[in-house]
VOPAGU-2260 file (C-alpha; in pm, 1 decimal, decimal comma):
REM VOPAGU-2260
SITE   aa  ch    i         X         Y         Z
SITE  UNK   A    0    3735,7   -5461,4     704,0
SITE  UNK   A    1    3512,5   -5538,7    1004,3
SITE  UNK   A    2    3607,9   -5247,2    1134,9
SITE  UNK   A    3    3557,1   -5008,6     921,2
SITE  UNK   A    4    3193,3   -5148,6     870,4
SITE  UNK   A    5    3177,4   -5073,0    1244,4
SITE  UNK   A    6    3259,3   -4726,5    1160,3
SITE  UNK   A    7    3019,6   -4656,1     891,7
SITE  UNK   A    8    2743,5   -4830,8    1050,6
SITE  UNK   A    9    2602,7   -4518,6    1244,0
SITE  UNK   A   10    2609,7   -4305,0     966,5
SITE  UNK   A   11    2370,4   -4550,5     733,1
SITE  UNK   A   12    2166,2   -4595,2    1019,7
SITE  UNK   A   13    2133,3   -4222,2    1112,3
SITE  UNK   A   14    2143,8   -4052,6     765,3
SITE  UNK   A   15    1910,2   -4309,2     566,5
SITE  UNK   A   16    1801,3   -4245,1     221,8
SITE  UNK   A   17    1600,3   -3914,2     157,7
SITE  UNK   A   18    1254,8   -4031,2      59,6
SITE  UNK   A   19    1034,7   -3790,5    -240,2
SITE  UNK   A   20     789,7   -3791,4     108,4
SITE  UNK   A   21    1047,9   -3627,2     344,0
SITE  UNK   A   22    1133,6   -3311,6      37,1
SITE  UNK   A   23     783,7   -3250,6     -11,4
SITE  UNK   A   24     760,9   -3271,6     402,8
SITE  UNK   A   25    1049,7   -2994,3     357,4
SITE  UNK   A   26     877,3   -2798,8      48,7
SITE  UNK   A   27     516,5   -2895,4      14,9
SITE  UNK   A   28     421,2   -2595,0     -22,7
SITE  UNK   A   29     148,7   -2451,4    -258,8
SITE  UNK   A   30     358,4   -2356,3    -573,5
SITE  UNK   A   31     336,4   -1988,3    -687,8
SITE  UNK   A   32     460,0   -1838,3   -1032,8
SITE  UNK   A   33     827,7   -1819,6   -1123,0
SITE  UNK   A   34     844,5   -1466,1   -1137,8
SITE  UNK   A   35     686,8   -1406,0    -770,2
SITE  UNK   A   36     980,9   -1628,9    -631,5
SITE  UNK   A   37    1214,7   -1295,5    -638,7
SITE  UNK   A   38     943,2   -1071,2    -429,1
SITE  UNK   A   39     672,3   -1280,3    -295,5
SITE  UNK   A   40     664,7   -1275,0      85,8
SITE  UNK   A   41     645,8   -1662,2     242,7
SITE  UNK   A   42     684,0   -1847,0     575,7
SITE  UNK   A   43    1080,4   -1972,3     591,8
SITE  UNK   A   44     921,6   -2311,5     711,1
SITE  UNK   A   45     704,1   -2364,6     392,0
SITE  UNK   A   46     916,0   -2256,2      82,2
SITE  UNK   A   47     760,9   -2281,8    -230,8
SITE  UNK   A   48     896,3   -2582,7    -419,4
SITE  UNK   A   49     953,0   -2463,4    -778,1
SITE  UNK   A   50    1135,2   -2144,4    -600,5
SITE  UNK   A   51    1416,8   -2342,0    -468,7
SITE  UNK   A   52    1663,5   -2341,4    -804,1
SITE  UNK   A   53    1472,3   -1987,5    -904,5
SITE  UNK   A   54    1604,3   -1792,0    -634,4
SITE  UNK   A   55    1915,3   -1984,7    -686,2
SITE  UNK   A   56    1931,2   -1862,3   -1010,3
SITE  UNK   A   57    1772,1   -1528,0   -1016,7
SITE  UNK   A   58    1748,5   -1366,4    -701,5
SITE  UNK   A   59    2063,1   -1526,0    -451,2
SITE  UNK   A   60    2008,4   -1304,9    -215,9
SITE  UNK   A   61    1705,0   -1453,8     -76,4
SITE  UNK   A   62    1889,1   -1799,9     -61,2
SITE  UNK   A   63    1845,0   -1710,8     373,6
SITE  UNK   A   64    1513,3   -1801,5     311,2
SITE  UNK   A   65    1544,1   -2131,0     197,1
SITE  UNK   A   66    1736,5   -2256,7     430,4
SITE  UNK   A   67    1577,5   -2104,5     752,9
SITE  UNK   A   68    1770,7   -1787,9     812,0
SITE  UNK   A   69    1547,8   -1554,2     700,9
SITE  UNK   A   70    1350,5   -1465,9    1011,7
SITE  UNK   A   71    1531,9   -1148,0    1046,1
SITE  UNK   A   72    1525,7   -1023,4     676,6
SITE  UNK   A   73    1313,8    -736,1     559,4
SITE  UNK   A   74    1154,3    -885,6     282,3
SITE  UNK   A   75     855,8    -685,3     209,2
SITE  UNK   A   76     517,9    -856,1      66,9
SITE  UNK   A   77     411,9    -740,0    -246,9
SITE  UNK   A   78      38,2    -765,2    -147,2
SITE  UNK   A   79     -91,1    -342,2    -218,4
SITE  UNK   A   80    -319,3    -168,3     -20,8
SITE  UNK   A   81    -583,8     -51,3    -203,0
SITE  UNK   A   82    -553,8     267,8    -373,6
SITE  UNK   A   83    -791,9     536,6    -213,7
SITE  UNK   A   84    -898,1     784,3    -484,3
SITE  UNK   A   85    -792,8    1145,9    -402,8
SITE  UNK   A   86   -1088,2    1384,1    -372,8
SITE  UNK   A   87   -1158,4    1554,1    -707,2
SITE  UNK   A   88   -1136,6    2028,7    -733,8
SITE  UNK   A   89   -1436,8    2130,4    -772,7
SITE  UNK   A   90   -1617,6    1864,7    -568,2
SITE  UNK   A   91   -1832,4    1828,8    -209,3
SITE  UNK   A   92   -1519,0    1654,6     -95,2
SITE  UNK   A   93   -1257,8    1916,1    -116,8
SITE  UNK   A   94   -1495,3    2190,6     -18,6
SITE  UNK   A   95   -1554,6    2327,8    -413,4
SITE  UNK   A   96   -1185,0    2394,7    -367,6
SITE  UNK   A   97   -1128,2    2559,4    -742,9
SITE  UNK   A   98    -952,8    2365,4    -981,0
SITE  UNK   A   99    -847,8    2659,7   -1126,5
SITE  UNK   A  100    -626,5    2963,5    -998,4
SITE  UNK   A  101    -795,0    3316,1    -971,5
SITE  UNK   A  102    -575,2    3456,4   -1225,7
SITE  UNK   A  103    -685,9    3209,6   -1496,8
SITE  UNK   A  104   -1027,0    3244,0   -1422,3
SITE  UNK   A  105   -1063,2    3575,0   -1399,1
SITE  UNK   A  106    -950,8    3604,0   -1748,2
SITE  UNK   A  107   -1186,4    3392,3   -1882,4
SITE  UNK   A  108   -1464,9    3545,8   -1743,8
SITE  UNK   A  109   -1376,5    3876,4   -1858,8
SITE  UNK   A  110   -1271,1    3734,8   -2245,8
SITE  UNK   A  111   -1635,1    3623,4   -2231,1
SITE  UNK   A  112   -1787,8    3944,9   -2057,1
SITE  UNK   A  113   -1569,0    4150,9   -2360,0
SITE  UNK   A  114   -1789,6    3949,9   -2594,2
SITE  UNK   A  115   -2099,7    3992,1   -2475,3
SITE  UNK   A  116   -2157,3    4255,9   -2184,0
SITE  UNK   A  117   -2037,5    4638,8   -2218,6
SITE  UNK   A  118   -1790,5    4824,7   -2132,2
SITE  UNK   A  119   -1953,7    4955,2   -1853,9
SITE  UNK   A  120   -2010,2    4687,9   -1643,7
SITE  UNK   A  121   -1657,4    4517,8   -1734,4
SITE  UNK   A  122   -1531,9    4583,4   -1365,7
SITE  UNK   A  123   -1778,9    4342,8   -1262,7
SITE  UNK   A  124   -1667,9    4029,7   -1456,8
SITE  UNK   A  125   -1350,8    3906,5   -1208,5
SITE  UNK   A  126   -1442,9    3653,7    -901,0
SITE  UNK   A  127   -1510,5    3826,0    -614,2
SITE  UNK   A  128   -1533,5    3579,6    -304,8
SITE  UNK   A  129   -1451,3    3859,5     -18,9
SITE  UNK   A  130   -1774,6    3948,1     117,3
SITE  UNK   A  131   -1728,9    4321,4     163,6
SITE  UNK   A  132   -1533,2    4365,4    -136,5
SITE  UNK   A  133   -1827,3    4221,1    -299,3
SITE  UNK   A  134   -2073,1    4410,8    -128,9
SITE  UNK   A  135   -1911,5    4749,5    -143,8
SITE  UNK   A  136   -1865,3    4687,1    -544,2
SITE  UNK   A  137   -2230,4    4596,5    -618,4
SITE  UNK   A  138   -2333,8    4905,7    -379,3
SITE  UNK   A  139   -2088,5    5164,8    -590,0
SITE  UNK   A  140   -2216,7    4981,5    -863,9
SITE  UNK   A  141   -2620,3    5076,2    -828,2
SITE  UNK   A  142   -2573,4    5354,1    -674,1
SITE  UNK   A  143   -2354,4    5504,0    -949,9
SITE  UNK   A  144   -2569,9    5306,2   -1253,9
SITE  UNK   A  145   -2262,7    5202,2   -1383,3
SITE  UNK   A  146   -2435,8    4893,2   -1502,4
SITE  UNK   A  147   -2743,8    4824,9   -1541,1
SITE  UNK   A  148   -2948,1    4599,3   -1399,3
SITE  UNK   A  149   -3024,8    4417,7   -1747,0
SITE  UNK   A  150   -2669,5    4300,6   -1785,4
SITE  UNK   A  151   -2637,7    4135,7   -1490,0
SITE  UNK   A  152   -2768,4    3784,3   -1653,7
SITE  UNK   A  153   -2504,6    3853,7   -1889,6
SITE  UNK   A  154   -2242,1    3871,1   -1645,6
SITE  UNK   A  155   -2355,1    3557,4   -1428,9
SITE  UNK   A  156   -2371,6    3352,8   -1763,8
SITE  UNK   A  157   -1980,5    3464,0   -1822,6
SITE  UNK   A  158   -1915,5    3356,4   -1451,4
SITE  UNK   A  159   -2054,6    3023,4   -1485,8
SITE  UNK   A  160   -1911,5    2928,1   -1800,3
SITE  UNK   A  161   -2199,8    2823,9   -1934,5
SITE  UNK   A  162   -2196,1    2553,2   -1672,4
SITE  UNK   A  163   -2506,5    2437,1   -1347,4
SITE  UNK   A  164   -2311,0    2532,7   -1016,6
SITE  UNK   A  165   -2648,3    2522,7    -839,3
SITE  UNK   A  166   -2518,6    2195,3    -603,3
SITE  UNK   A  167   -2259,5    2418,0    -448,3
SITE  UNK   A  168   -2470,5    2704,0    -424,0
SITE  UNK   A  169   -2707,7    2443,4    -216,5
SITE  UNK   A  170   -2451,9    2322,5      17,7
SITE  UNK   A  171   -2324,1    2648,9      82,2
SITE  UNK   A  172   -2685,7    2733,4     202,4
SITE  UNK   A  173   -2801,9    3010,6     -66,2
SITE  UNK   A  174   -3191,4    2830,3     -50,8
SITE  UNK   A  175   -3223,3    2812,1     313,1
SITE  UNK   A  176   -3521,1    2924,1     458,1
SITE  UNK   A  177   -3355,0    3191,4     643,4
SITE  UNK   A  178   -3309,1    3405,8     351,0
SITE  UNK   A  179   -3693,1    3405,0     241,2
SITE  UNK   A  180   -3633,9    3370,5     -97,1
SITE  UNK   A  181   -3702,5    3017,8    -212,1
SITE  UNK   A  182   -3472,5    2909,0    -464,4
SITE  UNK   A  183   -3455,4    3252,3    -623,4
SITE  UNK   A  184   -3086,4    3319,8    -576,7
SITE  UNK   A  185   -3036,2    2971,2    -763,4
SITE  UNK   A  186   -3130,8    3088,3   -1044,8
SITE  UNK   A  187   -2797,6    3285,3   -1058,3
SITE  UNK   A  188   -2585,1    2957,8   -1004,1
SITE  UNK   A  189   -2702,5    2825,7   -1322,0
SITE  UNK   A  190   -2813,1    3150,6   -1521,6
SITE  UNK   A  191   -2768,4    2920,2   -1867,5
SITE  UNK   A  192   -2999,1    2656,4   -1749,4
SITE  UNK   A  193   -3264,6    2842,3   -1600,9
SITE  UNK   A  194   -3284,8    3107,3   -1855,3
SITE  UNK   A  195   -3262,9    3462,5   -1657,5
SITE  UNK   A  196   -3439,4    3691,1   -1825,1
SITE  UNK   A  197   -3477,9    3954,8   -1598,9
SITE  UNK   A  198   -3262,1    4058,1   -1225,0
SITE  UNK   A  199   -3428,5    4300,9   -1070,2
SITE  UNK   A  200   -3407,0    4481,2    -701,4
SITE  UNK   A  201   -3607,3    4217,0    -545,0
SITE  UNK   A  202   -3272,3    3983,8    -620,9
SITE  UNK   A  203   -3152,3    4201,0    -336,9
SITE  UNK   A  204   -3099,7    3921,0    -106,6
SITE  UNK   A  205   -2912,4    3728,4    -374,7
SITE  UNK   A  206   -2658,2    4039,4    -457,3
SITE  UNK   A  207   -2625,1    4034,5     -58,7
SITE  UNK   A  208   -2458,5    3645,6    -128,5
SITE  UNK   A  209   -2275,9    3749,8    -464,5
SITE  UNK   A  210   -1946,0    3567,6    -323,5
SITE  UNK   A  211   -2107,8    3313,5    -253,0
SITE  UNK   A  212   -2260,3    3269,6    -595,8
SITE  UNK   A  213   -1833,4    3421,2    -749,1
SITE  UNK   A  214   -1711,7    3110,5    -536,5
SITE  UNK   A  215   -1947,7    2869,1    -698,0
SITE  UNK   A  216   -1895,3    2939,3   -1033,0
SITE  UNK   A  217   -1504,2    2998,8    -992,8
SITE  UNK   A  218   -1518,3    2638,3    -865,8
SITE  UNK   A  219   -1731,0    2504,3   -1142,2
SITE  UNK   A  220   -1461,1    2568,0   -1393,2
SITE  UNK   A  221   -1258,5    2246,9   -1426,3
SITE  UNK   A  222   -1137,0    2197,0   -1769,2
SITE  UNK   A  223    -979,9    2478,5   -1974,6
């Protein structure tokens, strides 16, 4: 009997009762929901308490973490970056990169120019952005009186789609001072807006920039 007290001695004196103290030493760690316990991201030496029979339970394959072999596991926080909007069509941002293809918008201009400009000058009503195509059609265009000069409101208001494109007209420099012309050719980027009543060869300059002004109100068109 003595000796087996001799035996057992050691391990009551080494292994001691586990105090409520020494666990919360172990797991004293800030509790977080239940249903984080299976993805939230924590340091293997400070385990959240309430986890402990949760990942037991629900998620076993994270039991490495509670008991100090997780160090090498790829367990991924579930803290998101924030979300950086994407540049909007249409927009400063994307360079009034059109929301909407040429094909598409073509045909809406010339649906509208069908309505309300004639026949003549149909050839007109499509989005020209090349600057020589533009230039040469306009030219052919005087020169032949194949439209006249009066319709030409008409046809800008079809372009725009009844909407102001006169901020991209701006940033694409059709008021600079350069041109000597004021804010004439802006007139043409919002044709609704600022009432045209009258283009005549003065606009000169402004026919000179007409893909700049097709490229405007091509991009202006964002819903359909």
């Amino acid at each position: 009997m003595r000796l087996l007290l001799l035996l057992l001695l050691p391990c009551l004196v080494f292994a001691g009762p586990t105090t409520s103290d020494e666990f919360e030493g172990e797991l004293g760690c800030p509790e977080i929901p239940d249903e984080s316990c299976c993805r939230e991201k924590w340091d293997r030496r400070c385990v959240p308490r309430n986890c402990v029979f949760h990942v037991m339970r629900h998620c076993p394959d994270r039991k490495p973490l509670l008991f100090g072999r997780g160090s090498n596991l790829g367990v991924k926080s579930i803290r998101r970056a924030p979300v950086k909007e994407e540049p909007k069509c249409g927009t400063r941002e994307t360079g009034y990169q059109p929301c909407t293809s040429k094909s598409v918008a073509n045909k809406l201009f010339m649906s509208c120019c069908q309505l309300y400009a004639p026949p003549e000058c149909h050839h007109m009503c499509h989005y020209e952005t090349d600057h020589t195509d533009a230039k040469n059609m306009l030219i052919d265009t005087l020169k032949g009186n194949k439209c006249a000069l009066k319709h030409f409101a008409t046809i800008l208001y079809c372009a725009s789609q009844n909407r102001d494109n006169r901020r991209c007209c701006i940033d694409l420099d059709l008021n600079v001072p350069q041109l000597r012309v004021g804010s004439r050719c802006l007139r043409m980027c919002d044709p609704s807006g600022t009432s045209i009543d009258r283009i005549t060869r003065a606009d000169a300059t402004c026919f000179f920039n007409w893909n700049v002004i097709m490229f405007c109100h091509h991009s202006g068109i964002r819903e359909l």
